[in-house]
C-alpha positions as CSV (number, residue, x, y, z in Angstrom):
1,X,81.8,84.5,97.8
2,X,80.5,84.7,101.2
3,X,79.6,88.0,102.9
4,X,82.6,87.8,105.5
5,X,85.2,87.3,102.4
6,X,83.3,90.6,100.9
7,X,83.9,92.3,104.1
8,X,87.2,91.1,104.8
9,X,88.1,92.2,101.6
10,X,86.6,95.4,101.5
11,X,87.9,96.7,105.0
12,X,92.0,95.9,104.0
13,X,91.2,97.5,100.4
14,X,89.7,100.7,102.5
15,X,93.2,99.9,105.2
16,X,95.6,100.1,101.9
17,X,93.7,103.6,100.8
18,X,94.0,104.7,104.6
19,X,98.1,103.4,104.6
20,X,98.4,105.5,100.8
21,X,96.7,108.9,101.9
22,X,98.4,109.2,105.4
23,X,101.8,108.9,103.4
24,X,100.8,110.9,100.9
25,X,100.0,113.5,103.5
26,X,103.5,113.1,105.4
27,X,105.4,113.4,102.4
28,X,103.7,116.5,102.0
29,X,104.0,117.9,105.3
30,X,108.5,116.8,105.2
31,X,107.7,118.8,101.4
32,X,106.2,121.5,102.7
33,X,108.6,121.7,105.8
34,X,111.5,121.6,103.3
35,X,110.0,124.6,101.2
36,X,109.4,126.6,103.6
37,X,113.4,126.5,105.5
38,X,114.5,127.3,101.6
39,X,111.6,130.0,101.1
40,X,112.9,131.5,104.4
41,X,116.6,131.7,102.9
42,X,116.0,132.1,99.7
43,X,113.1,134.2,99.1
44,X,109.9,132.7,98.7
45,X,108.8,134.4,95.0
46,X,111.8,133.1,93.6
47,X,111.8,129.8,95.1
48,X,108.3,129.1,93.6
49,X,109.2,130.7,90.2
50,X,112.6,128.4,90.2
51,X,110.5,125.1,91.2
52,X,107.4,126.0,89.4
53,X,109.0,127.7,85.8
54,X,112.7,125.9,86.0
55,X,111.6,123.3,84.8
56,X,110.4,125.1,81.8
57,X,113.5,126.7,81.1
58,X,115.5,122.8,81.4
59,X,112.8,121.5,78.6
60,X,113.2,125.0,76.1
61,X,117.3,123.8,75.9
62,X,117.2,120.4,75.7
63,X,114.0,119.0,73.8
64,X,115.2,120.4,70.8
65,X,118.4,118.3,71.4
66,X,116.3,114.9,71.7
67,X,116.9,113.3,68.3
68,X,113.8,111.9,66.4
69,X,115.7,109.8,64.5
70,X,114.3,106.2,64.3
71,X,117.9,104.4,64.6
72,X,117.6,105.6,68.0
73,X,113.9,105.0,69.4
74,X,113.7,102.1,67.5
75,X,116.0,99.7,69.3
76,X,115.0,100.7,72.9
77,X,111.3,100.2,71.5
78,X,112.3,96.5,70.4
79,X,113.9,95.8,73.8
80,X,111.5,97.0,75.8
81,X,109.4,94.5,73.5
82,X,111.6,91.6,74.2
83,X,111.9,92.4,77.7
84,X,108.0,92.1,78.4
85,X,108.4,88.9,76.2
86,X,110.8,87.7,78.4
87,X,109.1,87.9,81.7
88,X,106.2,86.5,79.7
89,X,108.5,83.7,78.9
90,X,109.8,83.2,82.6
91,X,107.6,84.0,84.6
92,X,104.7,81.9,83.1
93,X,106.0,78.4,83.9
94,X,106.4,79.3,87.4
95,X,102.7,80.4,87.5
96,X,101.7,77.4,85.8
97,X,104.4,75.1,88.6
98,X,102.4,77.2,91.5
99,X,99.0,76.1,89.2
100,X,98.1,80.0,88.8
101,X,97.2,81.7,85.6
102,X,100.1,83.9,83.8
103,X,98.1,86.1,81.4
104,X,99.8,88.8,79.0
105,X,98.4,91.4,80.6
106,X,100.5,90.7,83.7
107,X,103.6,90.5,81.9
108,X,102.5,94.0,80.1
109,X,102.1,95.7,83.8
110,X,105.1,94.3,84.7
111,X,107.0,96.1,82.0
112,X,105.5,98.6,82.4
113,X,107.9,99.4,85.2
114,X,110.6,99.5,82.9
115,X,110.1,103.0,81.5
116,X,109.5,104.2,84.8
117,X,112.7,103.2,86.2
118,X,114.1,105.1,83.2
119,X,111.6,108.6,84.0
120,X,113.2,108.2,87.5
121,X,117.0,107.5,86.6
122,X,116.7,110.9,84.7
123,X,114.0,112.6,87.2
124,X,116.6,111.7,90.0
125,X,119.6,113.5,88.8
126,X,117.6,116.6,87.6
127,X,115.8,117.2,91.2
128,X,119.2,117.0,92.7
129,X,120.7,119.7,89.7
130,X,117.4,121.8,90.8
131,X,118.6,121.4,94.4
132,X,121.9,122.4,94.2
133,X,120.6,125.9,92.1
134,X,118.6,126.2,94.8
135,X,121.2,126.5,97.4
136,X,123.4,128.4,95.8
């Protein structure tokens, strides 16, 4: 690898970290913004107890109601399984047609998504409950 290809590739990784922090940074500031209209109209202490001790209070009533019964983690473990098998299974002849490598491992990250799109299609609906309390 030449030197320019290092330093090519070393100033976009350092332009992606740049791009990540500055949102992370504005997302924070819209955050902060947003806290502090509701603080003002709310109250501040019990803003910060309701967004930093709620959530405690959601988890006490319904963890206990999360069954542990194997008939149902069992078949959302097997189709998660089948799922990462399947984009093993698809997407590997297309890598091979573009002549790239397919390994498991990207198939794995890939499904990995999957039970983060489920986290979020419950996060989503909470935030907004937590919202709504919020403003009365």
């Amino acid at each position: 690898m030449t030197t320019e290809r290092k330093t090519w590739r070393s100033n976009s990784l350092a332009l992606v970290v740049s791009i990540f922090w500055a949102v992370v940074i504005l997302v924070g500031l819209v955050v902060a913004l947003f806290l502090l209209a509701l603080g003002s109209q709310f109250g501040a202490t019990q803003l910060l107890f309701r967004l930093l001790v709620g959530f405690w209070f959601f988890l006490a009533t319904n963890l206990p109601l999360i069954s542990t019964n194997a008939a149902t983690w069992v078949p959302g473990l097997a189709a998660f399984g089948l799922a990462v098998v399947g984009i093993h299974v698809f997407l590997r002849p297309w890598a091979v047609k573009k002549g790239k490598r397919w390994p498991v491992g990207n198939s794995l990250a890939l499904g990995a998504v999957i039970p983060v799109l489920f986290v979020i299609a419950f996060l989503v609906p909470g935030i907004l409950l937590q919202l709504q309390g919020l403003s009365g």
